[in-house]
C-alpha positions as CSV (number, residue, x, y, z in Angstrom):
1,X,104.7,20.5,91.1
2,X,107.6,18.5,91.6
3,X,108.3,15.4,93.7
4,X,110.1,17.2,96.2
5,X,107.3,19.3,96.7
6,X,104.7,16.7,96.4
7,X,106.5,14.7,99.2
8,X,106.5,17.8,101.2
9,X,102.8,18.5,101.2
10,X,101.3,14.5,101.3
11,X,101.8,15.1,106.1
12,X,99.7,18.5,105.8
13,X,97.4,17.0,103.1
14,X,96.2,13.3,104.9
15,X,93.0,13.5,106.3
16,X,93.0,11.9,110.0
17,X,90.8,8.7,109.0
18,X,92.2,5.4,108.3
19,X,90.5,4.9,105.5
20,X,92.4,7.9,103.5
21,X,95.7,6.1,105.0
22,X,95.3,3.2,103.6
23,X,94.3,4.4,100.2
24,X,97.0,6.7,100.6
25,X,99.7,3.9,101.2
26,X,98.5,1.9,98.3
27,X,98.7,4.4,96.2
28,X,102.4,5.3,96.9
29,X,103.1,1.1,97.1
30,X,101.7,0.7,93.2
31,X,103.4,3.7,91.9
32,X,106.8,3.0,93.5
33,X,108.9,0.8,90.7
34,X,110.6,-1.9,93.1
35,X,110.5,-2.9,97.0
36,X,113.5,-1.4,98.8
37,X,116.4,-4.3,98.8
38,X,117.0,-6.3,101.3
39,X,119.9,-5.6,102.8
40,X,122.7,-7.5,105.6
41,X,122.7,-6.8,109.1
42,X,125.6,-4.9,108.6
43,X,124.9,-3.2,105.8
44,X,121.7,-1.6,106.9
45,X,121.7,2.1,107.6
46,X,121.1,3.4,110.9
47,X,117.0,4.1,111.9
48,X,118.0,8.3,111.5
49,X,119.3,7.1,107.8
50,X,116.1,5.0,107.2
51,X,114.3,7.8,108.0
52,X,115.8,10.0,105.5
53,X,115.7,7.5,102.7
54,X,111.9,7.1,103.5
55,X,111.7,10.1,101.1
56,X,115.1,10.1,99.5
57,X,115.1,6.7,98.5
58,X,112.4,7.5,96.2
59,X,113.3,6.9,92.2
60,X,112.6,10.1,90.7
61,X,113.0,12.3,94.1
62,X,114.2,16.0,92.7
63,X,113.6,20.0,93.0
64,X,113.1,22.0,90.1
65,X,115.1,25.2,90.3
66,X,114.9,28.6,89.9
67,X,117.2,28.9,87.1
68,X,115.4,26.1,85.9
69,X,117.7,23.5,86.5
70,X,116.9,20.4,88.4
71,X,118.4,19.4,91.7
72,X,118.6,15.0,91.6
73,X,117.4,14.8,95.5
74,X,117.0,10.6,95.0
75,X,119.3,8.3,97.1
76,X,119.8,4.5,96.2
77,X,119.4,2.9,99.4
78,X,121.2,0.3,97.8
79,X,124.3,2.1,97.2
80,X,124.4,4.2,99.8
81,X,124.4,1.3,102.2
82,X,127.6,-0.3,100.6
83,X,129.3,3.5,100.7
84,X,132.0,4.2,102.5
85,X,130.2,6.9,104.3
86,X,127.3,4.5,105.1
87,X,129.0,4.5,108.9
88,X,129.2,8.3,109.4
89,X,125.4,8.4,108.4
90,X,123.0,11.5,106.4
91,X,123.4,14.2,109.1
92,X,127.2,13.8,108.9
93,X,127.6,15.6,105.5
94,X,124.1,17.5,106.1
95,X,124.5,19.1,109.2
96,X,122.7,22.5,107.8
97,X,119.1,20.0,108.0
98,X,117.1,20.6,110.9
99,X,115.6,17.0,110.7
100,X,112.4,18.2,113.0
101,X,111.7,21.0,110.8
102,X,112.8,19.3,107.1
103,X,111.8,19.4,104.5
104,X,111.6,23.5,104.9
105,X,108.8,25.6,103.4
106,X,111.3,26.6,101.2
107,X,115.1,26.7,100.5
108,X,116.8,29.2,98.3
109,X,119.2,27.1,95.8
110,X,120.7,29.4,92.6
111,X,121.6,26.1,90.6
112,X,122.9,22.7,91.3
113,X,126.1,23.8,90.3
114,X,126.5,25.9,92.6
115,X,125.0,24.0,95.7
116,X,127.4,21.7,94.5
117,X,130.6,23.8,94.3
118,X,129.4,24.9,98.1
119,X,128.9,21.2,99.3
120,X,132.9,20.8,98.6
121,X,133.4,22.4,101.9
122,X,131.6,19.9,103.4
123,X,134.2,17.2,102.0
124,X,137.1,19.6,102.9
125,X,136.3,19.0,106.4
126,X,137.8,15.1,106.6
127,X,139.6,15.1,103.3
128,X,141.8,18.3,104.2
129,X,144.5,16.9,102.5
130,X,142.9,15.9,99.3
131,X,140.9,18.8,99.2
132,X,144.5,21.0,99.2
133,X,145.6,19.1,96.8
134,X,142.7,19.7,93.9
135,X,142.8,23.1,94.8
136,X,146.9,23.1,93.4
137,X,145.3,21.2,90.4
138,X,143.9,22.2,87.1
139,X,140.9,21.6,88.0
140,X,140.8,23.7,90.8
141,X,142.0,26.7,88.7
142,X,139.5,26.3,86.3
143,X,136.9,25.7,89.0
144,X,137.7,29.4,90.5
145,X,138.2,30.8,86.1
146,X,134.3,30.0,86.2
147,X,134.9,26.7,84.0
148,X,130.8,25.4,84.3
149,X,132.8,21.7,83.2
150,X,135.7,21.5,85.7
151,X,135.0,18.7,87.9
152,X,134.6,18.7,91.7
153,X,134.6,16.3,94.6
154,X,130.6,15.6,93.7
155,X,131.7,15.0,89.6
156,X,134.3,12.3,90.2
157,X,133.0,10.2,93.5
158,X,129.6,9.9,93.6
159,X,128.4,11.5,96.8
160,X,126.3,8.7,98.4
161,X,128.0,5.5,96.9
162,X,131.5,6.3,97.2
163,X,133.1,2.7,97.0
164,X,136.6,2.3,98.3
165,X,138.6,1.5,95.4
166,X,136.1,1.6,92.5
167,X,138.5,4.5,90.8
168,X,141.2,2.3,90.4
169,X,138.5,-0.3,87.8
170,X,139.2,0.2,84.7
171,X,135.8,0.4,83.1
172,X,134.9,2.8,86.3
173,X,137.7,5.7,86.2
174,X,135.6,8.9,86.4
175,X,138.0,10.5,83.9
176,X,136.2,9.1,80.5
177,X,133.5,11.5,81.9
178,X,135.0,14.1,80.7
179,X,138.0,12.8,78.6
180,X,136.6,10.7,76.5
181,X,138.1,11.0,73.3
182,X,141.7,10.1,75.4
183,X,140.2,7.5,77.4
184,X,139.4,5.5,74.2
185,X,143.0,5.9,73.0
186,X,144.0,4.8,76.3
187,X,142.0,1.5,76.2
188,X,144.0,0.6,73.0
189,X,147.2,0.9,74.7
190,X,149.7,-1.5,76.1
191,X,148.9,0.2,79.1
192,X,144.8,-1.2,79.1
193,X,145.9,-4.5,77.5
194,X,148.2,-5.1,80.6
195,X,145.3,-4.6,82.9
196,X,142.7,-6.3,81.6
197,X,144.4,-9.4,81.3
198,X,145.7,-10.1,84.6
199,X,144.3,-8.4,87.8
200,X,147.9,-8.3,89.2
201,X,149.2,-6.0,86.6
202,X,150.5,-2.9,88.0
203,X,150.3,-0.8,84.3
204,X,148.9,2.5,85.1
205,X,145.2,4.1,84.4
206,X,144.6,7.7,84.5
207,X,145.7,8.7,87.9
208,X,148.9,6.8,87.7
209,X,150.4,9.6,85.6
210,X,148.5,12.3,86.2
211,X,147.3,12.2,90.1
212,X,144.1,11.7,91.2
213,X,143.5,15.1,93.0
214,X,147.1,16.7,92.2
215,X,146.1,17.2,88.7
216,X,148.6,19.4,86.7
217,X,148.6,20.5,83.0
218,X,151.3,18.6,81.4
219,X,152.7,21.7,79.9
220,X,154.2,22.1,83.1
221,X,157.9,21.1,84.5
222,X,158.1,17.0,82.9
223,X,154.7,16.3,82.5
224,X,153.5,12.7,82.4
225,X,156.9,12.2,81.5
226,X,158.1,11.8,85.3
227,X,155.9,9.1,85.7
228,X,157.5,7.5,82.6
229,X,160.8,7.4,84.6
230,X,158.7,6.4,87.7
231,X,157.9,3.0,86.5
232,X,160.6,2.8,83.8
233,X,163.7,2.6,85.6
234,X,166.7,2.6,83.8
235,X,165.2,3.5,80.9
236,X,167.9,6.1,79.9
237,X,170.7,3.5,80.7
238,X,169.0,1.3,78.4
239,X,168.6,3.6,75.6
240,X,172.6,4.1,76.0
241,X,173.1,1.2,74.7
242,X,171.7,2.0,70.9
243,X,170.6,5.4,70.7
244,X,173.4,8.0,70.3
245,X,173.2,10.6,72.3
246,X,170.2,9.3,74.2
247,X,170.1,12.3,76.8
248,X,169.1,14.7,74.8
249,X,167.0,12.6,72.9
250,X,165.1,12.4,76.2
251,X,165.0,15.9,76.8
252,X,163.7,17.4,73.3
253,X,161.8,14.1,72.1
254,X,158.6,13.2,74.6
255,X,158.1,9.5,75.0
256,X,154.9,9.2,72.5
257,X,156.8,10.2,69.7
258,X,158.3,7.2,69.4
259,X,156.3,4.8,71.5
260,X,153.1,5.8,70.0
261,X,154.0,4.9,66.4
262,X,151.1,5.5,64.8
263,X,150.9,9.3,66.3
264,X,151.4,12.3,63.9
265,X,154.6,14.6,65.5
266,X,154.6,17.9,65.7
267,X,157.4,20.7,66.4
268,X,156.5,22.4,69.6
269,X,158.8,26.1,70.2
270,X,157.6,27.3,73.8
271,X,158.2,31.0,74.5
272,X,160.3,30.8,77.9
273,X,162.7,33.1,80.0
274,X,166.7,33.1,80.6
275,X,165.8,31.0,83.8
276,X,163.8,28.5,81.6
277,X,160.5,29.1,83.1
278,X,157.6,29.0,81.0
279,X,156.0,32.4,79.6
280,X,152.2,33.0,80.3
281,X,149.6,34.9,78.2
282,X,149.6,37.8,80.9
283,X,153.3,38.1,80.1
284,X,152.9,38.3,75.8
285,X,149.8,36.5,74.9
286,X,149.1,39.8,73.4
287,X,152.0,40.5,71.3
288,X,151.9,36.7,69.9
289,X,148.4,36.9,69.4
290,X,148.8,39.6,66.9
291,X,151.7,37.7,64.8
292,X,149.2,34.8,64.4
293,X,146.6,37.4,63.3
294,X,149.3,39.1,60.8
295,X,150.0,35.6,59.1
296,X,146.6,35.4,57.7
297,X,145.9,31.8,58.7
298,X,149.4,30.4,57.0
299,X,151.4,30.1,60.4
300,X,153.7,32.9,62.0
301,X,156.6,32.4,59.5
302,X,160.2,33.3,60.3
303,X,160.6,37.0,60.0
304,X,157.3,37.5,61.8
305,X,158.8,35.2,64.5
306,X,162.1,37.0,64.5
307,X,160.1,40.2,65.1
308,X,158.1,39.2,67.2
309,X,160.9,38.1,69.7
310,X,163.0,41.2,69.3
311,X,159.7,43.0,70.2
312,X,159.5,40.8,73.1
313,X,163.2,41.1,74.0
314,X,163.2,45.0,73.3
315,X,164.5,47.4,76.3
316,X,165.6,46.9,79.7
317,X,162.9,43.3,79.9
318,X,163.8,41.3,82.5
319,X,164.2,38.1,81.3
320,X,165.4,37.3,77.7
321,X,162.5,35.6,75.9
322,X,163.7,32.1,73.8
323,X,162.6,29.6,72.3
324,X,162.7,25.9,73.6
325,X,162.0,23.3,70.6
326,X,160.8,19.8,71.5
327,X,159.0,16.9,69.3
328,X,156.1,16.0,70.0
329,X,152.9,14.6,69.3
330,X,149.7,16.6,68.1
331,X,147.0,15.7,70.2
332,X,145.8,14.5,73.9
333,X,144.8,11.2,72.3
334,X,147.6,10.3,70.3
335,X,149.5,10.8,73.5
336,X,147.8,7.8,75.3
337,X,147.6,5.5,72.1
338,X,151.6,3.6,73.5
339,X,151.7,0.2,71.5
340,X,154.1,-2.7,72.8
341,X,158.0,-1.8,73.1
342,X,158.6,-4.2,69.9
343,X,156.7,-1.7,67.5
344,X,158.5,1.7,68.8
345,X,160.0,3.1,66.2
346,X,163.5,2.9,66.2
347,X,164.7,3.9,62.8
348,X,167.0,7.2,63.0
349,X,165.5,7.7,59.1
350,X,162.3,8.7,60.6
351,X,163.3,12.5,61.6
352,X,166.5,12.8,60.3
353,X,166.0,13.1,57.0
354,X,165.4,15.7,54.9
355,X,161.1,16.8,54.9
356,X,160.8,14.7,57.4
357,X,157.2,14.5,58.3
358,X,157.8,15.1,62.2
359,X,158.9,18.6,60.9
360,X,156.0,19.6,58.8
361,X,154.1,21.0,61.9
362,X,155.0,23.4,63.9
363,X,153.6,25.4,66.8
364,X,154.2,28.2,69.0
365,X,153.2,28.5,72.4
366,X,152.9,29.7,76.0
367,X,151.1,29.0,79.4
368,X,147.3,30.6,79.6
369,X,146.0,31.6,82.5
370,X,144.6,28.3,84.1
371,X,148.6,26.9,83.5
372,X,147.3,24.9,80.2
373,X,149.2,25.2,77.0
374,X,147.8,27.6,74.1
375,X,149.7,26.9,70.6
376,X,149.5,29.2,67.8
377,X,150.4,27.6,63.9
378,X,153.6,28.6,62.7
379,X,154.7,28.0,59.4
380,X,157.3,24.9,58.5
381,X,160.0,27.1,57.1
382,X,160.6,29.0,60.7
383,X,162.9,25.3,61.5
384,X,165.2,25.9,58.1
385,X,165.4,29.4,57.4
386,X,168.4,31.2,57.6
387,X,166.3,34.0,59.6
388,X,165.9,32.0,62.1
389,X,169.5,30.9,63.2
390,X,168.8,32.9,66.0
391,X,165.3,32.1,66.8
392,X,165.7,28.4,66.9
393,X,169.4,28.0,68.0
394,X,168.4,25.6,70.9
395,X,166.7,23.3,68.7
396,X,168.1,21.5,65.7
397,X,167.8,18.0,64.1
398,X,170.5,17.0,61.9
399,X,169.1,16.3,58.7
400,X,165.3,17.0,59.8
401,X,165.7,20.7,60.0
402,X,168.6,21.6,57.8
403,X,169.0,25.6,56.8
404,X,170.2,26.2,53.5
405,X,171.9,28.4,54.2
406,X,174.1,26.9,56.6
407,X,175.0,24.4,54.3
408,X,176.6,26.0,51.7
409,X,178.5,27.8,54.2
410,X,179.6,24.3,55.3
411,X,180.6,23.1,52.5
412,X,182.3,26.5,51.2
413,X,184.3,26.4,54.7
414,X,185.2,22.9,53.9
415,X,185.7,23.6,50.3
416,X,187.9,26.7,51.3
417,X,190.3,24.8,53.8
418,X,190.9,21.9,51.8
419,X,191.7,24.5,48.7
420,X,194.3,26.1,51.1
421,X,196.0,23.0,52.1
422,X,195.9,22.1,48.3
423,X,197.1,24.9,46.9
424,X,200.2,25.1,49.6
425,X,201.5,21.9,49.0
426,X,200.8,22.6,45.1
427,X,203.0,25.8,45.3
428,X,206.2,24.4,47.0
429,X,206.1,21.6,45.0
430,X,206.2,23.8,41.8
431,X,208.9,26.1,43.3
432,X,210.9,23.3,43.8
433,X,210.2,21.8,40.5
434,X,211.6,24.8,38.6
435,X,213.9,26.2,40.5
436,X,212.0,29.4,41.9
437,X,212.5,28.6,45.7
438,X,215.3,30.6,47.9
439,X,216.6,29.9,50.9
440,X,215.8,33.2,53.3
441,X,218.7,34.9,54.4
442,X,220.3,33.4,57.8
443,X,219.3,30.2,56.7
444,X,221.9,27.3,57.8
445,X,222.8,26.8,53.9
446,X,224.5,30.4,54.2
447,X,226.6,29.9,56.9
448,X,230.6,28.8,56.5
449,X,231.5,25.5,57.0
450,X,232.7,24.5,60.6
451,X,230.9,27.7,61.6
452,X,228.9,26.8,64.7
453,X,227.8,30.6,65.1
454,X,229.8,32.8,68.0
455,X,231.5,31.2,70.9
456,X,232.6,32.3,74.5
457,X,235.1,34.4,75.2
């Protein structure tokens, strides 16, 4: 029996003496593991909320399940007092509870996930706007693809100590519950270092670049990117100043590639339309899914790729399919691991150059269904083949991706017009030297002397 159920049945159980009261009491006083704190005047919850946390403020309170889950039914008093939501009170949030007639004989819950996923209404009701926004978000969408992980309200803010501003700590972002791995690599950025050592600092944490309920994947439109620019002003201006061509070195280059120096890079062809909107799994996950099967765990090389977009591009499609190429690193973490400006790498050697190792990865990939990036290996070569002029037309490093190919046509055009100019001036020269050249016919050196050609009558 659990110790929702146990609480339940102590009212019905008590015989009516005093003497079974007070054994009764003393029993529940040695078994509970602390006094309930003392709190300030104006801190103390109302005499309704006492009442519920007369029960609830029991360590250990919970339901066993059905499904055999377990539904946490314990409320710090502690904590709850110091919430935000301390002033709207218990039956705010639980208006469904009949407080004369609870706890019920019995209440049908499927699993705490559930119950939870419903309670989100409940938030809905004053957050509207919030609310609105995690349903745009990532999370939302894989909340509704049946995602048993995605986080709602209930995951990220702690449903009876919400405490204004406690996202915005450092050491208490809800995000490491999930994102661990990245919120490590975060902490050893310039970023964290900023933070921790002054309390004015203004660096971002996790929901400066990504939202805090407007989550989006960051395969989508600039990613964190934006916010990049958002804090970064001038940036591009100041990049000008060194960096040739520093435009498009913001568009195909993402910020961690250089600013994370320690990062392995990656080559990153997205399959997108004439109108340079991203292609989704619905669209030709299937078609793509097949060339990564066909390469036998080598990477889609270039004819396959080549194939695989005529295939895609076959017909009346609406929409040519292309390729759009940008640098990259390989994983979440990397991405968050920016060191100091001083240690960005700046050396032009580091991608263009010949097997550069920026250009030893490659992937290709679309949008899946929850608007998340899926990648599929392709080999190296489909950067420097001569098959894929066409495929990768709109991306191209000098040096870094060179096609063979392409270079000896260079250097045969070169070869070829400097062989013409050569051989011309060779030619009249020889002419001249040995008396083979001939004035053409009507030439001046035919005409009579004095003869200035017809005149007026």
């Amino acid at each position: 029996m659990d110790s929702y159920s146990t609480l339940r049945k102590i009212p019905r159980a008590l015989p009516c003496n005093s003497f079974a009261i007070a054994a009764v009491a003393a029993a529940l006083f040695l078994l509970s593991p602390a006094a309930p704190p003392a709190l300030a005047a104006d801190e103390a919850p109302s005499a309704a909320d006492q009442h519920c946390l007369g029960c609830h403020g029991t360590a250990g309170m919970e339901k066993k399940l059905a499904d055999g889950d377990t539904l946490l039914l314990h409320v710090p008093a502690d904590m709850f007092a110091k919430s935000v939501h301390r002033p709207n009170g218990c039956a705010s949030c639980h208006s469904d509870i009949d407080a004369a007639a609870h706890p019920p004989s019995k209440k049908d819950i499927k699993s705490a996930r559930s119950y939870a996923i419903a309670a989100t209404e409940v938030c809905k009701g004053c957050h509207t706007d919030k609310f609105e926004q995690w349903e745009r978000s990532i999370h939302g969408a894989l909340v509704r693809s049946g995602n048993p992980a995605a986080p709602i309200c209930t995951d990220c803010h702690s449903p009876h100590a919400v405490i204004k501003d406690a996202a915005t700590k450092l050491d208490q972002t809800p995000c490491q519950n999930c994102h661990k791995e990245i919120y490590t690599a975060y902490l050893g950025s310039m970023h964290a270092k900023s933070r921790r050592n002054s309390a004015e600092s203004y660096a971002p944490i996790c929901s400066g670049c990504h939202s805090a309920h407007d989550v989006k994947p960051t395969s989508l439109g600039q990613g964190p990117e934006a916010a990049c620019f958002g804090c970064h002003a001038g940036v591009l201006e100041a990049h000008q100043k060194w960096l040739p061509n520093a435009a498009l070195h913001f568009e195909v280059v993402s910020c961690p590639v250089c600013h994370a120096p320690g990062a392995q890079r990656k080559v990153d062809l997205m399959l997108i339309d004439s109108q340079a909107k991203p292609r989704g799994t619905e669209q030709i996950g299937v078609p793509l899914f097949d060339a990564s099967t066909r390469s036998d765990g080598k990477g889609i090389d270039a004819l396959t790729l080549w194939n695989l977009l005529q295939t895609l591009n076959r017909g009346d499609v609406a929409g040519k399919t292309i390729l759009r190429g940008r640098l990259t690193v390989r994983t979440g973490p990397q991405a968050h691991q920016l060191a100091d400006k001083s240690k960005a790498l700046s050396d032009c050697r580091t991608c263009h150059r010949e097997g550069s190792e920026a250009f030893q990865s490659v992937t290709i990939s679309l949008i899946g269904p929850d608007g998340r990036r899926v990648g599929y290996g392709a080999n190296a070569d489909v950067l420097n083949s001569a098959i894929s002029i066409d495929s990768v037309s709109g991306f191209y490093a000098i040096g870094g991706t060179r096609i063979r190919l392409l270079d000896i046509l260079l250097i045969l055009a070169i070869l070829g017009g400097l062989g013409i100019a050569v051989g011309h001036v060779t030619l009249g020269w020889l002419f001249r030297r040995y008396g083979l050249y001939q004035p053409h016919a009507g030439d001046h050196g035919d005409r009579p002397a004095g003869d200035d050609g017809p005149k007026a009558a």
